[in-house]
C-alpha positions as CSV (number, residue, x, y, z in Angstrom):
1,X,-56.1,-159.0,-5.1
2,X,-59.5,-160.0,-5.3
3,X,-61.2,-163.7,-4.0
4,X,-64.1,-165.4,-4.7
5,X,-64.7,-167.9,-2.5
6,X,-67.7,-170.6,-2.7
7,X,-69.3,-173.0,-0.3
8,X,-71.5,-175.3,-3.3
9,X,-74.3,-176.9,-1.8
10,X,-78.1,-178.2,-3.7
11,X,-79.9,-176.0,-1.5
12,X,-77.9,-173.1,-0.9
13,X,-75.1,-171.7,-2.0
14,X,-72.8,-169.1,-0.7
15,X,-70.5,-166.8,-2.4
16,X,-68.0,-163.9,-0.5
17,X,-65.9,-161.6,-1.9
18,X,-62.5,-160.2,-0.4
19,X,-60.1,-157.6,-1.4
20,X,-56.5,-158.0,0.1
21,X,-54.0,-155.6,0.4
22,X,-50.6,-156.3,0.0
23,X,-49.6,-156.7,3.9
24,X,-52.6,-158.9,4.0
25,X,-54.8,-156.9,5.5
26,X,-58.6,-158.4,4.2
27,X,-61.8,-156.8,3.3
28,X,-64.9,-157.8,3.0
29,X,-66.5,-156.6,-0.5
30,X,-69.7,-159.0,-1.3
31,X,-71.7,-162.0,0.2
32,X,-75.0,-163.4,-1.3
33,X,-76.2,-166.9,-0.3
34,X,-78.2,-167.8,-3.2
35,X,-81.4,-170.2,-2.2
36,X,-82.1,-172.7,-4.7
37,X,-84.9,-174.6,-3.2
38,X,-86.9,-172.2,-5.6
39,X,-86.5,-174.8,-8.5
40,X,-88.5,-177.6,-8.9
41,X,-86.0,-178.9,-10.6
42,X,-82.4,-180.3,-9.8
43,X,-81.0,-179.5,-13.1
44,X,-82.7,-176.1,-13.1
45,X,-80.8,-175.3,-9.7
46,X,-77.1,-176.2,-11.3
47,X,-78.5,-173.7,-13.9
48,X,-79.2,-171.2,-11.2
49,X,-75.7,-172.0,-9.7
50,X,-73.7,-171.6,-12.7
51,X,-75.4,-168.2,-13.6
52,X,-75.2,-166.7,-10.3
53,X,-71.7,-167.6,-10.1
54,X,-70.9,-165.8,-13.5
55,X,-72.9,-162.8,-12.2
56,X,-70.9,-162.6,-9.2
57,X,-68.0,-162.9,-11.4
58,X,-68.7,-160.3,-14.1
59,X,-69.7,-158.0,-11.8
60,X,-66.7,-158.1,-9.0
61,X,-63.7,-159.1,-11.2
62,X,-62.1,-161.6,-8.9
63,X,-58.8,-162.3,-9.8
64,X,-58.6,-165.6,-8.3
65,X,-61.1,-168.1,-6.9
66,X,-61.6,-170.8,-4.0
67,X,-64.0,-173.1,-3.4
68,X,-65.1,-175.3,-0.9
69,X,-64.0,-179.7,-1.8
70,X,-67.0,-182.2,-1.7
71,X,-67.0,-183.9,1.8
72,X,-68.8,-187.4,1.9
73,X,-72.0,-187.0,3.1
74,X,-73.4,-190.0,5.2
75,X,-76.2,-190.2,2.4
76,X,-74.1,-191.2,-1.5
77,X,-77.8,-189.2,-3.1
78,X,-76.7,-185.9,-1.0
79,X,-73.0,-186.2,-1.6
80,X,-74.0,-186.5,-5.7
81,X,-76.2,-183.5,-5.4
82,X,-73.3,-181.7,-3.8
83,X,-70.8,-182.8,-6.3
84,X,-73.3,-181.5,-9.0
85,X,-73.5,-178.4,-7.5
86,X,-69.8,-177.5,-6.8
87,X,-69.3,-178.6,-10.3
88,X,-71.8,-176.3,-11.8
89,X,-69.8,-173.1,-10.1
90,X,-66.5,-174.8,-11.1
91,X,-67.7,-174.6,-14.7
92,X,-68.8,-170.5,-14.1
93,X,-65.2,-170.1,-12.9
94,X,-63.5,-171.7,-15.7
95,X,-65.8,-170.5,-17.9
96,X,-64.5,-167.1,-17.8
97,X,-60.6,-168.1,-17.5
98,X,-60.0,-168.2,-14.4
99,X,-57.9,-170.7,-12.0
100,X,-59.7,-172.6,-9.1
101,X,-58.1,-173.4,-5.8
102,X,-59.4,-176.1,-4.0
103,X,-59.7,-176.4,-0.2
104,X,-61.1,-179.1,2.1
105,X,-63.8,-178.0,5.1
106,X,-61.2,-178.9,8.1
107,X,-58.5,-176.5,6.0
108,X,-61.1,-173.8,6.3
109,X,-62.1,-174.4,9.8
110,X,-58.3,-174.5,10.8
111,X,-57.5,-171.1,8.7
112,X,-60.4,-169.5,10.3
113,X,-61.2,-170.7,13.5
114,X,-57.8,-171.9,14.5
115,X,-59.5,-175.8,14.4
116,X,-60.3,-179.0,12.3
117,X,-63.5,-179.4,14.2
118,X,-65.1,-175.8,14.7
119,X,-68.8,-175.7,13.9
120,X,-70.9,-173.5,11.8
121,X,-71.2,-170.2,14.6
122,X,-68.3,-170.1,15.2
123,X,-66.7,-170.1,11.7
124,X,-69.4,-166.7,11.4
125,X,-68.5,-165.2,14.4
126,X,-65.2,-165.1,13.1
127,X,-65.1,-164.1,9.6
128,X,-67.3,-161.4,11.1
129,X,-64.3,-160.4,13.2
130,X,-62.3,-160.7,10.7
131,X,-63.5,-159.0,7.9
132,X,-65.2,-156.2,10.5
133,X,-68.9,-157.5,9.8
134,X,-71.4,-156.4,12.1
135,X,-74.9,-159.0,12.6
136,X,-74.8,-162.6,12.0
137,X,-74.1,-163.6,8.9
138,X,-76.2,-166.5,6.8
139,X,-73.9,-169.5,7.7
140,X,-73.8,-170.5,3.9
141,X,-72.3,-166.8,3.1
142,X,-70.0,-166.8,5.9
143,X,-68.8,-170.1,4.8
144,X,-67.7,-168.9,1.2
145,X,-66.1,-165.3,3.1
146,X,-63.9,-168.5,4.9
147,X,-63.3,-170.4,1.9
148,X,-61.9,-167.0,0.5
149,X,-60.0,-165.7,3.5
150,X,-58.4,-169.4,3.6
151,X,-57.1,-169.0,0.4
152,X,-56.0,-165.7,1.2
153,X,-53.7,-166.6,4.4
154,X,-52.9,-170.5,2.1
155,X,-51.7,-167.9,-0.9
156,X,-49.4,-165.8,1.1
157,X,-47.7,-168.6,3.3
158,X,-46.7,-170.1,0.1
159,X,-45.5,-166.7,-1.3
160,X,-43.5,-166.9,2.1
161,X,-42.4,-170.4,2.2
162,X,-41.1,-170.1,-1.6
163,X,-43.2,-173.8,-2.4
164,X,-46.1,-175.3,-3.2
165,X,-49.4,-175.5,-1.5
166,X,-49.3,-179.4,-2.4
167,X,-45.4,-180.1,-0.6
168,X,-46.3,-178.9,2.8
169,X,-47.7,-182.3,3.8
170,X,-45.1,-184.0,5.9
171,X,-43.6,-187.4,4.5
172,X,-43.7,-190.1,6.2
């Protein structure tokens, strides 16, 4: 299986690519962090962001995709941005056909770095561990590798488990 996974942001954006095996075993294929301060433009960067994702998708053939959720910025002007962004990949993605899985930043922290609250080195020092990358990754590229390995490890605990990603909240 192959994962996209995307960290949107009105700056920069990064994108990784994983191959899993089927004992779960991940590998690191692809990471790009596109820059997008190029643009003059807002609406020329959401252009930007949609193409690259498409490239990116054309050219590696994921078979499924994750991105990052919009957190709430302290500034509501960011936050929109961000939203504008994220939705700009999300339209790439379903563009070509395929499905979207959605994760929040503390899911990813927790999948990857064993915590809710882990900050940006050390979610790249360990997707680099994990995926056998050598050097410091950009932190916008090693944040979509996490995105992807999340849904990796999310995907096959709910192969395991037999339900739903969205029943393993506990009621109260």
């Amino acid at each position: 299986m192959r994962i996209l996974g995307i960290d949107p942001g009105s700056q920069r954006t990064g994108i990784g690519v994983i191959d899993v095996a089927a004992d779960g075993k991940s590998t690191h294929v692809f990471h790009t962090t596109i820059n997008l301060l190029d643009n003059d433009s807002f609406h020329m960067r959401l252009r930007q962001v949609f193409e690259a994702v498409g490239e990116v998708i054309e050219e590696h053939a994921p078979t499924e995709v994750a991105i990052e959720r919009v957190f709430m910025a302290r500034n509501p002007d960011s936050a929109l941005k961000l939203g504008q962004a994220r939705g700009a990949a999300i339209c790439a993605v379903v563009n070509r056909g395929l499905d979207l899985a959605e994760y929040a930043a503390k899911e990813v922290k927790q999948a990857v770095v064993g915590g809710g609250g882990a900050d940006k080195s050390q979610i790249q020092h360990m997707v680099g561990v994990l995926l056998g990358i050598s050097g410091k990754l950009q932190a916008d590229a090693a944040d979509a590798l996490a995105v992807a390995l999340t849904h990796a490890h999310t995907r096959a605990s709910t192969v395991r488990l037999g339900i739903p990603r969205t029943a393993w909240r506990r009621r109260r």
